[in-house]
Backbone as XML, in Angstrom:
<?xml version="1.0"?>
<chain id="A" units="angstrom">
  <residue number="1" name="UNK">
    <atom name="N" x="-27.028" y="-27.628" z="-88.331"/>
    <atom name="CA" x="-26.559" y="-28.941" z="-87.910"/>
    <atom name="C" x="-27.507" y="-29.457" z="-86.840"/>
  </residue>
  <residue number="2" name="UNK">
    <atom name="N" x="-28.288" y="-30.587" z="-87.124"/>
    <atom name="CA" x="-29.211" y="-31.170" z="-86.379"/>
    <atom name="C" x="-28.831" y="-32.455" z="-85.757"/>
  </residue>
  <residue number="3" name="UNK">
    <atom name="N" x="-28.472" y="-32.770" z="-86.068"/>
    <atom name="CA" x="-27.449" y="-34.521" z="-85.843"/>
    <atom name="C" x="-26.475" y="-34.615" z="-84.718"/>
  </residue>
  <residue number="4" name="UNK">
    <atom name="N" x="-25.765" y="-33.021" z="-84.267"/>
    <atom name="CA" x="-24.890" y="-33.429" z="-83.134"/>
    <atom name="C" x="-24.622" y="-31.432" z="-82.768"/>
  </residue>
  <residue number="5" name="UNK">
    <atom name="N" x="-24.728" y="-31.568" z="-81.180"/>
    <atom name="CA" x="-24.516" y="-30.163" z="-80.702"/>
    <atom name="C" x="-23.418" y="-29.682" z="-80.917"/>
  </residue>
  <residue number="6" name="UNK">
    <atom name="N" x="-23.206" y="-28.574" z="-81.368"/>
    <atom name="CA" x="-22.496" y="-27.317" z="-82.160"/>
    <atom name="C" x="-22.558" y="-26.475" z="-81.270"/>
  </residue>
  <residue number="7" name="UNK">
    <atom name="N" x="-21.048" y="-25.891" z="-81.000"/>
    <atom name="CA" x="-20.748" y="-24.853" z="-80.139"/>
    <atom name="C" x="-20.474" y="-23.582" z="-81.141"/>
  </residue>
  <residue number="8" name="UNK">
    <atom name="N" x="-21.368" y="-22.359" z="-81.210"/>
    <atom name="CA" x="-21.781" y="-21.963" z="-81.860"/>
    <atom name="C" x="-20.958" y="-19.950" z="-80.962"/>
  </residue>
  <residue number="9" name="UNK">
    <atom name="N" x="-20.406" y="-19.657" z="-81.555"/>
    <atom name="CA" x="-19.684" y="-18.522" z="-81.423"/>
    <atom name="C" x="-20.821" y="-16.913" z="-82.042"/>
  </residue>
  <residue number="10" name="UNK">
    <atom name="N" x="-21.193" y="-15.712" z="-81.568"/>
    <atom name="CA" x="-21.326" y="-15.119" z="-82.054"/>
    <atom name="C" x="-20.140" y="-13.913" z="-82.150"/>
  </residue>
  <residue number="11" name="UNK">
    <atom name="N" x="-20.697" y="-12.898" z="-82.843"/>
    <atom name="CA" x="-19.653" y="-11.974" z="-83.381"/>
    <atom name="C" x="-19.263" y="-10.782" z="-82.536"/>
  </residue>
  <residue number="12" name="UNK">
    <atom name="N" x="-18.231" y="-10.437" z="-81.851"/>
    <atom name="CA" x="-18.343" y="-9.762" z="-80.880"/>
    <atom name="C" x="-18.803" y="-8.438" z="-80.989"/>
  </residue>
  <residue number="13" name="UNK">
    <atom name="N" x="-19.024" y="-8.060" z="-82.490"/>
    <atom name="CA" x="-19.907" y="-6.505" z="-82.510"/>
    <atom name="C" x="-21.391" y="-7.020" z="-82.718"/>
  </residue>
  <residue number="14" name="UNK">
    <atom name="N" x="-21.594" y="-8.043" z="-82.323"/>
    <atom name="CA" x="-23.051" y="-8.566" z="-82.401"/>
    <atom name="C" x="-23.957" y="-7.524" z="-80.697"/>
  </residue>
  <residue number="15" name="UNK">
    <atom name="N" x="-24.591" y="-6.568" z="-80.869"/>
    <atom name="CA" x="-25.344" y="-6.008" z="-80.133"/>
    <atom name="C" x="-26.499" y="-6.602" z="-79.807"/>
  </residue>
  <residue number="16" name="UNK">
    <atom name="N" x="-27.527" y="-6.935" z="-80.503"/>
    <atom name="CA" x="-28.435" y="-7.947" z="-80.430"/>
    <atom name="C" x="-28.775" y="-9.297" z="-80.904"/>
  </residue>
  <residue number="17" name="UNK">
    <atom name="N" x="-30.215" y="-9.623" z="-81.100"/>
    <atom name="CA" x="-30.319" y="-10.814" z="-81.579"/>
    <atom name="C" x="-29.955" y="-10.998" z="-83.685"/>
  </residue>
  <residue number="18" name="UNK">
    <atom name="N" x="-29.441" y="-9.848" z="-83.919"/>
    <atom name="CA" x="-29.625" y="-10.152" z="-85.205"/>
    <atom name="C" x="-28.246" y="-10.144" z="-85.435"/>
  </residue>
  <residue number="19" name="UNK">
    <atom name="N" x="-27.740" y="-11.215" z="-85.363"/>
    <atom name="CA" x="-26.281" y="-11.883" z="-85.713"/>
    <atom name="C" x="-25.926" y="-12.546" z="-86.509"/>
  </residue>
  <residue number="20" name="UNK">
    <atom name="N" x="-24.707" y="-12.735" z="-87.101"/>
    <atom name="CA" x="-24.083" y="-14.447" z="-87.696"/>
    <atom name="C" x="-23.177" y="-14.605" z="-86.256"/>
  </residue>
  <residue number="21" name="UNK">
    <atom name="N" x="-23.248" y="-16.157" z="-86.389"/>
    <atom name="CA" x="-22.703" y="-17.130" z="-85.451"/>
    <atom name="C" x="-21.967" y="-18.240" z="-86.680"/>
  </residue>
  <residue number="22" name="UNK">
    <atom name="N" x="-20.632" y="-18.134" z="-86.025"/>
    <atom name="CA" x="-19.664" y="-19.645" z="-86.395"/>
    <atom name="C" x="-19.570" y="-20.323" z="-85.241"/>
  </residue>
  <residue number="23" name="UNK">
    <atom name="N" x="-18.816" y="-21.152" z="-85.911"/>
    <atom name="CA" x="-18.405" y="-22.814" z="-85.025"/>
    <atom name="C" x="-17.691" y="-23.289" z="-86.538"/>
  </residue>
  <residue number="24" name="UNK">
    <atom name="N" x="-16.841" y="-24.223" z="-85.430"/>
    <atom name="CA" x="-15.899" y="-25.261" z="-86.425"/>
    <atom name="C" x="-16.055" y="-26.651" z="-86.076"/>
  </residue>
  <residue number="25" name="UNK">
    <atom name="N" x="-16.660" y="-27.210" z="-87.372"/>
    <atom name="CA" x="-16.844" y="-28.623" z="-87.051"/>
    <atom name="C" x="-16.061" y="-29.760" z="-88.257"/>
  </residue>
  <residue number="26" name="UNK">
    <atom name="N" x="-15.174" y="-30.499" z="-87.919"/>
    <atom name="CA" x="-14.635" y="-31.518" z="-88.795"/>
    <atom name="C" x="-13.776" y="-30.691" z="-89.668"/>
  </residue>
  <residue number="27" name="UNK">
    <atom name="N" x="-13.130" y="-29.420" z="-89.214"/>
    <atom name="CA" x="-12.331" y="-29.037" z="-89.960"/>
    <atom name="C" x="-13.083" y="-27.783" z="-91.027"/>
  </residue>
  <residue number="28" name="UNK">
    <atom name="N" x="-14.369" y="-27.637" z="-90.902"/>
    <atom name="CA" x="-15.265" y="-26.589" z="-91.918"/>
    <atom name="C" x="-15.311" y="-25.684" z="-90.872"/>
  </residue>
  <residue number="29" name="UNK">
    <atom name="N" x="-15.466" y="-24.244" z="-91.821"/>
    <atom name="CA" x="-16.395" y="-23.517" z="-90.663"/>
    <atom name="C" x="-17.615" y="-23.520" z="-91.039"/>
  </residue>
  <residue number="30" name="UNK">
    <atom name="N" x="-18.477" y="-23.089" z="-90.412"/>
    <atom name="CA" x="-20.439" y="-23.119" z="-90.503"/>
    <atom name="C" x="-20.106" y="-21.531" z="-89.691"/>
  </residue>
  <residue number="31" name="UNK">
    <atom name="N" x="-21.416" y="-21.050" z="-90.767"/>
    <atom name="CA" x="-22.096" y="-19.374" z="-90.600"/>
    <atom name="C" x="-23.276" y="-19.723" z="-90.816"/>
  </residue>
  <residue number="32" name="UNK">
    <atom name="N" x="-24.113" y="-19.104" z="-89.588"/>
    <atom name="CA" x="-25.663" y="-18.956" z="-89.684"/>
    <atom name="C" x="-25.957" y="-17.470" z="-89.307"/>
  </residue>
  <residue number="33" name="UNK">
    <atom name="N" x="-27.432" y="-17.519" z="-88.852"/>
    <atom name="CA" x="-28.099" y="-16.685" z="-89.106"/>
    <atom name="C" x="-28.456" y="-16.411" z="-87.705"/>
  </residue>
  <residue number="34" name="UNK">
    <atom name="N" x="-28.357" y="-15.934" z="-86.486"/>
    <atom name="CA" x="-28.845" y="-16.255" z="-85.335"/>
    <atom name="C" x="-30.405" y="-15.943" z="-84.879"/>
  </residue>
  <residue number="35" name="UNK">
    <atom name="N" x="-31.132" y="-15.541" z="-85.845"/>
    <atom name="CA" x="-32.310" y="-15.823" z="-85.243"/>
    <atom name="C" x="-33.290" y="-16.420" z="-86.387"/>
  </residue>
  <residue number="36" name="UNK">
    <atom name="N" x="-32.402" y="-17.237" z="-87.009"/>
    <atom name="CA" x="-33.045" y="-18.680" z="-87.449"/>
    <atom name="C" x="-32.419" y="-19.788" z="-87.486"/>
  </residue>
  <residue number="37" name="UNK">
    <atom name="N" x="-32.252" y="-19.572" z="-86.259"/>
    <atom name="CA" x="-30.768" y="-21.111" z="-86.187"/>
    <atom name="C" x="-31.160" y="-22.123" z="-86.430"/>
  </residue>
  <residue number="38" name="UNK">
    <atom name="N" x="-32.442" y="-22.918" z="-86.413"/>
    <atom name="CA" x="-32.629" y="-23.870" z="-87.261"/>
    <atom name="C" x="-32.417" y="-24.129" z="-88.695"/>
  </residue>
  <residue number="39" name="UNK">
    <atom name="N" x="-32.174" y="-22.942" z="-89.446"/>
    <atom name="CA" x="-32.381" y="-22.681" z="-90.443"/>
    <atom name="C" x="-31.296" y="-23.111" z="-91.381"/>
  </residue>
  <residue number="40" name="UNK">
    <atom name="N" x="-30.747" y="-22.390" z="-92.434"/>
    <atom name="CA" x="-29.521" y="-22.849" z="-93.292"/>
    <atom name="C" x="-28.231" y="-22.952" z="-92.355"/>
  </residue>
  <residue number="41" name="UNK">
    <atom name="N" x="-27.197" y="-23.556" z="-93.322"/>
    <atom name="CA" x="-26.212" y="-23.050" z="-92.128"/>
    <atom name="C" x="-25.193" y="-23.401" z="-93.795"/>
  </residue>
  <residue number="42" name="UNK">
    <atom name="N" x="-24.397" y="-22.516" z="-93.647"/>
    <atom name="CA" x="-23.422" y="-22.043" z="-95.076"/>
    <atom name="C" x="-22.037" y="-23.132" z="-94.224"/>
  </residue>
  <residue number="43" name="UNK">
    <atom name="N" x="-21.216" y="-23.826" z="-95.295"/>
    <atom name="CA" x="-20.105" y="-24.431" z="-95.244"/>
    <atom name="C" x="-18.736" y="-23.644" z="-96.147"/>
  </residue>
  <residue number="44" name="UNK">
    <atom name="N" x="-17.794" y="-23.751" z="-95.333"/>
    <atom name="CA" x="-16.727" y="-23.273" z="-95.947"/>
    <atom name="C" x="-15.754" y="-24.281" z="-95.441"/>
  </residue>
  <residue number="45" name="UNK">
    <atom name="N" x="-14.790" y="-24.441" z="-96.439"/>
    <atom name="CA" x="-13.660" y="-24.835" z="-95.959"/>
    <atom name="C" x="-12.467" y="-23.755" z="-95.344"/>
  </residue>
  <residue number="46" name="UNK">
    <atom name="N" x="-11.767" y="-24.300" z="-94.594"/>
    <atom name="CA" x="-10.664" y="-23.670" z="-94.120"/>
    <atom name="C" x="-10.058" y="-22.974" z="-94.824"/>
  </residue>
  <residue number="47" name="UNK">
    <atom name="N" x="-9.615" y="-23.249" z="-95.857"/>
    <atom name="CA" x="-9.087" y="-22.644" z="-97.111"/>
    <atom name="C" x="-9.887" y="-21.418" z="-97.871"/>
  </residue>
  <residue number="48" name="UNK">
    <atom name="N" x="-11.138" y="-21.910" z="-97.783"/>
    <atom name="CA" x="-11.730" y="-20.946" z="-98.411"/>
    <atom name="C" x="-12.510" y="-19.659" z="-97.099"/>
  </residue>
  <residue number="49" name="UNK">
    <atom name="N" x="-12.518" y="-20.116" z="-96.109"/>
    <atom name="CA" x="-12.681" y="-18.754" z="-95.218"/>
    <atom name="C" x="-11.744" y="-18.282" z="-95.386"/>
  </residue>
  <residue number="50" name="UNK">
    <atom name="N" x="-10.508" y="-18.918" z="-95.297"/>
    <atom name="CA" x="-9.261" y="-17.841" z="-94.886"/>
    <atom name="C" x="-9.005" y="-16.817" z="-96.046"/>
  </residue>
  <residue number="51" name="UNK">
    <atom name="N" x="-9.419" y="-17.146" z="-97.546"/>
    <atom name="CA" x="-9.442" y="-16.665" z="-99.158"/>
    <atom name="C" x="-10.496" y="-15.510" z="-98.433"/>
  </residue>
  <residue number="52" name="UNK">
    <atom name="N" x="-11.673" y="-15.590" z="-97.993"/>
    <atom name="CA" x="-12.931" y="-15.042" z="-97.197"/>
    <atom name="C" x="-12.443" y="-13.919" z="-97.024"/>
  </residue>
  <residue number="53" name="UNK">
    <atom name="N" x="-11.784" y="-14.093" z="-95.229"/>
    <atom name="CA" x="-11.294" y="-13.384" z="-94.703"/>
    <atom name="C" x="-10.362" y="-12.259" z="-95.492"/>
  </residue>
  <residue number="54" name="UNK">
    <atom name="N" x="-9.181" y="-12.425" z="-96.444"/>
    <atom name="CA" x="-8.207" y="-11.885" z="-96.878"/>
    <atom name="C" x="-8.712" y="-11.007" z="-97.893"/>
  </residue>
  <residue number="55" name="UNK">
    <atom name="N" x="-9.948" y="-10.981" z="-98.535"/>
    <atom name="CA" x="-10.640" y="-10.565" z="-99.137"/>
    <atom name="C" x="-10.880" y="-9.392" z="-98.818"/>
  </residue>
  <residue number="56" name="UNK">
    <atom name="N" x="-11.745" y="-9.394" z="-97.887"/>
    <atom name="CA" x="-12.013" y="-8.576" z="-96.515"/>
    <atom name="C" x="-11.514" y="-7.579" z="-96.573"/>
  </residue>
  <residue number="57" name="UNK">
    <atom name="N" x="-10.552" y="-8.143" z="-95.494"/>
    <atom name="CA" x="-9.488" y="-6.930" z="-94.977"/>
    <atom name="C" x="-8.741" y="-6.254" z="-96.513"/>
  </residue>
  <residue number="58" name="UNK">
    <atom name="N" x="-9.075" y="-6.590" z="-96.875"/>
    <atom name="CA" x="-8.672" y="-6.104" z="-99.015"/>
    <atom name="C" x="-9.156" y="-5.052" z="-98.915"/>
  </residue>
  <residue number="59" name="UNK">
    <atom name="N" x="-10.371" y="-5.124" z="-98.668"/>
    <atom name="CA" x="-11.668" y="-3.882" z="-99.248"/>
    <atom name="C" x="-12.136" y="-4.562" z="-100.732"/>
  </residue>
  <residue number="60" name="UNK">
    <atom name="N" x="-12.156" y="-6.353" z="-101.091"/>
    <atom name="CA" x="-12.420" y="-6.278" z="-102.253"/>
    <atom name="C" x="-14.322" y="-6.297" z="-101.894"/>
  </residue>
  <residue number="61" name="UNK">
    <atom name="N" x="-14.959" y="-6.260" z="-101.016"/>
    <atom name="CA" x="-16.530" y="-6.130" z="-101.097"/>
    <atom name="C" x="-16.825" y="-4.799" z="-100.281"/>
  </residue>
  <residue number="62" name="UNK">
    <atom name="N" x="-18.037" y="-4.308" z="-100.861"/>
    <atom name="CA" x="-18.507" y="-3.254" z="-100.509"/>
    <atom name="C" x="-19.994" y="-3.586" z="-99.721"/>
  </residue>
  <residue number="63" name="UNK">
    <atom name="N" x="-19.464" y="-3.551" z="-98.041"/>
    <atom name="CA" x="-20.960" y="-3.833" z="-97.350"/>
    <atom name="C" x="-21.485" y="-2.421" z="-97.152"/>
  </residue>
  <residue number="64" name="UNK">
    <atom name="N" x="-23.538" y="-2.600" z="-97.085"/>
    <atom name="CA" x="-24.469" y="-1.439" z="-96.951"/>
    <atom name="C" x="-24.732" y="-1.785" z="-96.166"/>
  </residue>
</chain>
């Protein structure tokens, strides 16, 4: 988001610079990349983080 400053949250098991960072703007959330914050920035709706989230805590993905 280039157009207007974004208060930008990182993840509290974030140890260094290699993070995702949210923020909520207009009702979306936005996930980036924190050390290319210029860079993409992913949109979700409310609805669909929260589908996200519930997922999750499922165990339906397997992170390496």
């Amino acid at each position: 988001m280039q157009t207007r400053e974004v208060a930008w949250t990182r993840s509290s098991f974030c140890a260094d610079t290699n993070c995702v960072e949210l923020a909520t703007v207009d009702g979306e959330i936005l996930l980036r990349d924190s050390k290319v914050a210029e860079g993409g920035v992913l949109r979700f709706s409310r609805s669909e983080w929260d589908d996200f989230r519930t997922a999750v805590a499922a165990g339906e993905f397997t992170f390496q």
